[in-house]
N, C-alpha and C positions, 0 to 999 in steps of 0.2 A: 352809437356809442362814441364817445371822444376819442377814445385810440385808434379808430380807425378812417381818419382821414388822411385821404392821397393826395399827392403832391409831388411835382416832379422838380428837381432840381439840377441846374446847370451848372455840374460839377464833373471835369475829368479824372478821369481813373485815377491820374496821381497828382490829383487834388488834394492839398495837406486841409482842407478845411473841409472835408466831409469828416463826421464824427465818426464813422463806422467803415470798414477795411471787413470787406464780404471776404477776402482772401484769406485774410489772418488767420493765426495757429492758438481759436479759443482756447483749447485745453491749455498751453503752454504759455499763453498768454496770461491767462485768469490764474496759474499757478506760481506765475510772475507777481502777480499782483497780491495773491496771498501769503507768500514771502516775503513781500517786502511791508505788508501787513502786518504781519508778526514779529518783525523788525523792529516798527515804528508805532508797534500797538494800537492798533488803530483795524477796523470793518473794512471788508471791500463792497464797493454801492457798485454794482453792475448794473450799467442802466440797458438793457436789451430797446433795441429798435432799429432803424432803416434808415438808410441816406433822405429815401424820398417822404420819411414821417417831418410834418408841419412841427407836430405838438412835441416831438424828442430836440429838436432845435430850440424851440420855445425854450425848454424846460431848461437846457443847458444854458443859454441868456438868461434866463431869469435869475437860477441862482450865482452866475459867476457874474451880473452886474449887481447883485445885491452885495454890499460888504459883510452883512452879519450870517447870510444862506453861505457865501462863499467861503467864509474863515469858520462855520461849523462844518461844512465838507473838509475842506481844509485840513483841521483839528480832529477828524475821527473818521474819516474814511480811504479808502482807493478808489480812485474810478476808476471803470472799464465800462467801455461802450459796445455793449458784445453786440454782433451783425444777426440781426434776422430780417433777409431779404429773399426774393427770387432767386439772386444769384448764388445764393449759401443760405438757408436757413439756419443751422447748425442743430440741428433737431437731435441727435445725439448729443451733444450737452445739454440744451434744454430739458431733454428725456432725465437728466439727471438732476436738472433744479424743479421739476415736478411741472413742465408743461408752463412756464411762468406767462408765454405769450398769449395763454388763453384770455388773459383781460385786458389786451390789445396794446398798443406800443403807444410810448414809451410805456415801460413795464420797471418796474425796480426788482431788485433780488441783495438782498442784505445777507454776506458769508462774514462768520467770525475769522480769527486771523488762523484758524485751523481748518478753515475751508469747506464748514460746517453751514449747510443751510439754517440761519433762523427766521427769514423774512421775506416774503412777498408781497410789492406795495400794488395796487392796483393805481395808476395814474389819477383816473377818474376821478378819485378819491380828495384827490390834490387840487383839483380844477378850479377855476372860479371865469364862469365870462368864457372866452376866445384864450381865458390863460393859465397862470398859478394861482393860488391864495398863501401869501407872505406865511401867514399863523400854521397853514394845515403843512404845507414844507416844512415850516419849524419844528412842528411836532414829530414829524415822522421821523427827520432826521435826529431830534434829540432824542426822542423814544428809544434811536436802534443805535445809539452811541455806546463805543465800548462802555462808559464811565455808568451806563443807564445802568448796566447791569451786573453793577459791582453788588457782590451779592452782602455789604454792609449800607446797604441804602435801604434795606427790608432787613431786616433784624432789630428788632426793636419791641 
């Protein structure tokens, strides 16, 4: 399966370029994140993955060199990089977003700004090759955009 390729990476502890802080205070971080969601109106994208994941590094390059992946994260969501590693899995939040790492990392997890589960992206999904597919990123992120689900886009 594509999520789960290992990979070790040579990054010290207070390394500001690892995506992921196994220490970090999820719960009060992710409630950071959906406060300041409902602020600025806008989804939190938790991307759940590991220092040593290939494909969660990918995925983060991929869309912050694209301009248009980048200004639609950008334009409707939060991110958080929440840690599921050896060193902290954080299995007591996951236990609360329904197990999301079962379809292996990187994994997505899409909370409205009320901190409400609507989405779970399976990676794999996304993939194309060793990487992303430009079009199926697009979708997913427009699909789970606050604006997708203004409930005057269906009434009709």
């Amino acid at each position: 399966m594509i999520g789960f390729i290992f990979f070790s990476l040579s990054a010290t502890a207070g390394d500001s370029s690892k995506l992921y802080n196994p220490s970090a205070n999820v719960a009060k971080d992710v409630q950071a994140a959906i406060t300041r969601a409902k602020k600025e109106k806008k989804h939190v994208l938790l991307q759940v993955g590991s220092n040593w994941c290939v494909l969660c590094y990918k995925f983060n390059s991929f869309v912050q060199l694209d301009t248009m992946l980048k200004r639609l994260i950008n334009d409707n969501y939060i991110v958080y990089h929440l840690n599921h590693s050896k060193e902290n899995k954080n299995l007591q939040y996951l236990k609360k977003l329904g197990y999301p790492e079962r379809f292996g990392l990187p994994v997505f997890v899409i909370l409205d700004s009320s901190g409400n589960k609507i989405h779970i992206q399976d990676s794999a999904l996304l993939a194309k090759g060793n990487g992303y597919d430009k079009e199926k990123v697009k979708s997913f992120l427009q699909n789970w955009s606050p604006g997708s689900m203004e409930e005057v886009l269906y009434l009709q």
